[in-house]
N, C-alpha and C positions, 0 to 999 in steps of 0.2 A: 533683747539680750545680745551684748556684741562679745562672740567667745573668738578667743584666738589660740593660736596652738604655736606653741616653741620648742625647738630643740633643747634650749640652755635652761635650764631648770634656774641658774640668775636672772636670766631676760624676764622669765614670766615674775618670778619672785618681785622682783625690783619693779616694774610697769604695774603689779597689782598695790604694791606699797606706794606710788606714785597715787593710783586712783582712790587708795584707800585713804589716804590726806587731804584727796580735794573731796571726802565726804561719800563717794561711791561705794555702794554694798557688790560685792566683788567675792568669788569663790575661787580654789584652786584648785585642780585636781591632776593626777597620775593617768596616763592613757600611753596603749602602744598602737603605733600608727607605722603601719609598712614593717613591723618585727621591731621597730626601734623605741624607744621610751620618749615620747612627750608628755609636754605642761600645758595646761588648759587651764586659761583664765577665763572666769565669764563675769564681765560686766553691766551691771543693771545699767539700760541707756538712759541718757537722759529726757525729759519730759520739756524744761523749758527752754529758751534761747540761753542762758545765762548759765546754764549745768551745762551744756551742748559746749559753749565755748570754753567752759573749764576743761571740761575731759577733753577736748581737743587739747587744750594749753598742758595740759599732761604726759598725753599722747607724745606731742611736740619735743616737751623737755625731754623727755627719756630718749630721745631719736637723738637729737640737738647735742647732751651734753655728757650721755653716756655711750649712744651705740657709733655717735661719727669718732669717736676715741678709741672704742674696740676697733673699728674698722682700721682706723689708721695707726693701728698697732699692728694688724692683720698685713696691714702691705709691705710695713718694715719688717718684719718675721718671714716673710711667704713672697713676696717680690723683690726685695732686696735682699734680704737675708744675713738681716742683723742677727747676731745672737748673743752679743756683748748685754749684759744687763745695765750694766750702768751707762752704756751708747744711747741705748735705747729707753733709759728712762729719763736721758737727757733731751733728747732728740723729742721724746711725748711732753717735756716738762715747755719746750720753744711752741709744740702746737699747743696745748693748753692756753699761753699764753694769748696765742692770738686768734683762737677762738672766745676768748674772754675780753680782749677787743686791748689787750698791754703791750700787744707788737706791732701797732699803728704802719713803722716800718717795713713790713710784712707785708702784713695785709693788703696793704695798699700797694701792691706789686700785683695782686689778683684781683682776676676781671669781675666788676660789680655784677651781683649777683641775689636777689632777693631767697636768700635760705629758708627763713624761716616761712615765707609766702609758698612758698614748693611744698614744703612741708603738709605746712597747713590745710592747703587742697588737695593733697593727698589723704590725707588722715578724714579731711571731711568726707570723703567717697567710702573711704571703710567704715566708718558711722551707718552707711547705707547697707552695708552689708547684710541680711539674713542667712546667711549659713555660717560655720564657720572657717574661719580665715585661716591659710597657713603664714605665720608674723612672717619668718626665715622667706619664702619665697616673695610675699607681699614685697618685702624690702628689698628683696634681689630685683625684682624685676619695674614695682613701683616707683623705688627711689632709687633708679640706677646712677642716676645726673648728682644726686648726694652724694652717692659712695664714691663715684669718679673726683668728685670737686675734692675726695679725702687726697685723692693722690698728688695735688695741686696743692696743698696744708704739707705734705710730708715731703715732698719736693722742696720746697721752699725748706721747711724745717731742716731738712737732711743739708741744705747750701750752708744757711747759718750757721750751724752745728759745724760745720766742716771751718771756715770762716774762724769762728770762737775759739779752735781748738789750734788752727794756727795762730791765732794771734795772742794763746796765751802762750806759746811756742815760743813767738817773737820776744815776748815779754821776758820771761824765765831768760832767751838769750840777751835780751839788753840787759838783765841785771848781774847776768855772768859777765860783762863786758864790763859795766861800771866796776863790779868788785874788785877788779883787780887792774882797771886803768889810776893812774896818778894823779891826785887831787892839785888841782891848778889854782884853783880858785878857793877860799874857805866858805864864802859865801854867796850866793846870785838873788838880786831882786829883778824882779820880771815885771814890768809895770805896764799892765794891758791898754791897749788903744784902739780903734778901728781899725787901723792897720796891721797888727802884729804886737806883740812884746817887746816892749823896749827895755836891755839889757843894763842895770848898773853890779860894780864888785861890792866887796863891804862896807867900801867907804863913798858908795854912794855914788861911785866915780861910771860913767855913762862910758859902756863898752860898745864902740861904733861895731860896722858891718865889716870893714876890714881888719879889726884886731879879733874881732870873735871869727872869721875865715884863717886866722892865725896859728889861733888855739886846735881848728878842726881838725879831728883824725879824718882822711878823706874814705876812710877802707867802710866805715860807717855808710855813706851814700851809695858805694859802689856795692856793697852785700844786701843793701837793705834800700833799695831805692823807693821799695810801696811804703813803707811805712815807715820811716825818718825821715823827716823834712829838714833841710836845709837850714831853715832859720831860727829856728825854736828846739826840740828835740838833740838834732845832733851836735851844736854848740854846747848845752848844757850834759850831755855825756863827753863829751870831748875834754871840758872842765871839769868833771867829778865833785860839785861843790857838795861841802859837809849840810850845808843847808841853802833850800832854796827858797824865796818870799815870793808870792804870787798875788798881787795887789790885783783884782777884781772885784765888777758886782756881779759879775756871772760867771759862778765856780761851776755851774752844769756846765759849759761848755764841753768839747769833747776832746781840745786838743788839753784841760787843764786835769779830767778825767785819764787820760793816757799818761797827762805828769805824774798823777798822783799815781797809776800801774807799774810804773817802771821805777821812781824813784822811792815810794813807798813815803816812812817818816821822814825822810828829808824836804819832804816840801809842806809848807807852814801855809794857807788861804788867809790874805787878811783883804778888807775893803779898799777901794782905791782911793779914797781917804786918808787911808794911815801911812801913807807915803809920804815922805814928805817935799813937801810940793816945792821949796825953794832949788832943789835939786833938777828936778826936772827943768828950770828955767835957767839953772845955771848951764848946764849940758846943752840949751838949745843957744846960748848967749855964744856959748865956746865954739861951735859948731859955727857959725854967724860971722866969726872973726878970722 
């Protein structure tokens, strides 16, 4: 029988409904230990290889995808000392993600680290256990290298987050900027290439490097130099166009993701196909001569 003893009357609760799905007969009971109230789960162990690996694989989840959650809420509250709810359920919603493996970019900023193998041979050593186990200290002093890797997830989490919030800052400020700069242009197609965007007006007519340096407000580059580019971005705020055409076959891109942030409905995604292609050969002809 593998009994364990927890503070958190959820911790036991939740771990026995874990075991009780992978088929384990499992009890719960009320106990006070040292004056204070504990939860006592006792689980029937298992007999084969293949039960053995379940309730490990249980064990595991619950450690994995509930308690490195608690903990790294624990550090935003109690180390840093968030107390915004909505901060911090943004800030949990970025580490979710890339415990769930959706922040690739993330992620992959920390050092490889086999988690769920740590895990696992830990939990196989409590399986050995005969007496019972206190969970709360088990995991304080077992899995300390887990609970530390949570501050490595909330770290990163807390940059992003901070990142996110300036750059929807930026955003809200570039479209304070368009509202009330003077529309130059009625219309911009953008006609993507290896190299960049190449700029035509509504008539199709191909806006070289120095007339779209023309139109530029320069206060643009010099407020905002991280996040306005020169060739793309502050041309087309400079211009104000009612609509803008983005002829790609890769609208994931990020600089077309930022068009669509700031300019909103004004910018139309079509294939670069729907271009029409005698224009482009006219502009390169005129260029030529």
């Amino acid at each position: 029988m593998l009994e364990l003893l927890f503070k958190s009357k959820r911790d036991a609760s939740n771990l026995q409904k874990r075991a009780n799905d992978s088929g384990f007969i499992s009890s719960f009971h009320e106990t006070l230990f040292q004056n204070q109230q504990h939860y006592i789960i006792s689980i029937n162990k298992p007999y084969t290889n293949d039960e053995r690996q379940q309730l490990i694989k249980s064990i595991c989840d619950f450690l994995l995808s509930e308690k490195c959650m608690e903990w790294a809420s624990s550090i935003l509250t109690d180390y840093y000392y968030y107390e915004d709810s909505d901060e911090i359920g943004q800030i949990m919603e970025i580490i979710l993600g890339m415990r769930l493996g959706e922040r690739p970019e993330l992620t992959e900023l920390l050092e490889e680290w086999g988690e769920r193998e740590f895990v696992e041979e830990n939990v196989e050593m409590l399986l050995e256990s005969r007496e019972p186990v206190s969970f709360d200290s088990w995991s304080k002093f077992r899995l300390k290298k887990l609970q530390d890797r949570q501050m490595e997830y909330v770290e990163l989490a807390i940059d992003e987050y901070k990142m996110e919030q300036e750059y929807q800052m930026f955003l809200h400020m570039l479209r304070e900027y368009l509202s009330t700069r003077e529309q130059k242009k009625i219309s911009i197609h953008l006609y993507s290439t290896p190299f960049g965007f190449r700029f035509f007006d509504e008539g199709f007519q191909e806006l070289d490097r120095d007339q779209l340096l023309a139109y530029m407000d320069k206060r643009l580059l010099t407020n905002h130099p991280l996040y306005v580019d020169s060739y793309t971005i502050a041309p087309l705020l400079s211009l104000a166009p009612e609509k803008i055409f983005v002829y790609s076959d890769d609208h994931e891109q990020n600089l077309i993701r930022t068009l669509q942030n700031i300019f909103e409905e004004r910018v139309n995604l079509l294939p670069l196909r729907y271009f029409p292609e005698s224009f482009l050969y006219t502009s390169l002809d005129a260029a030529n001569e």
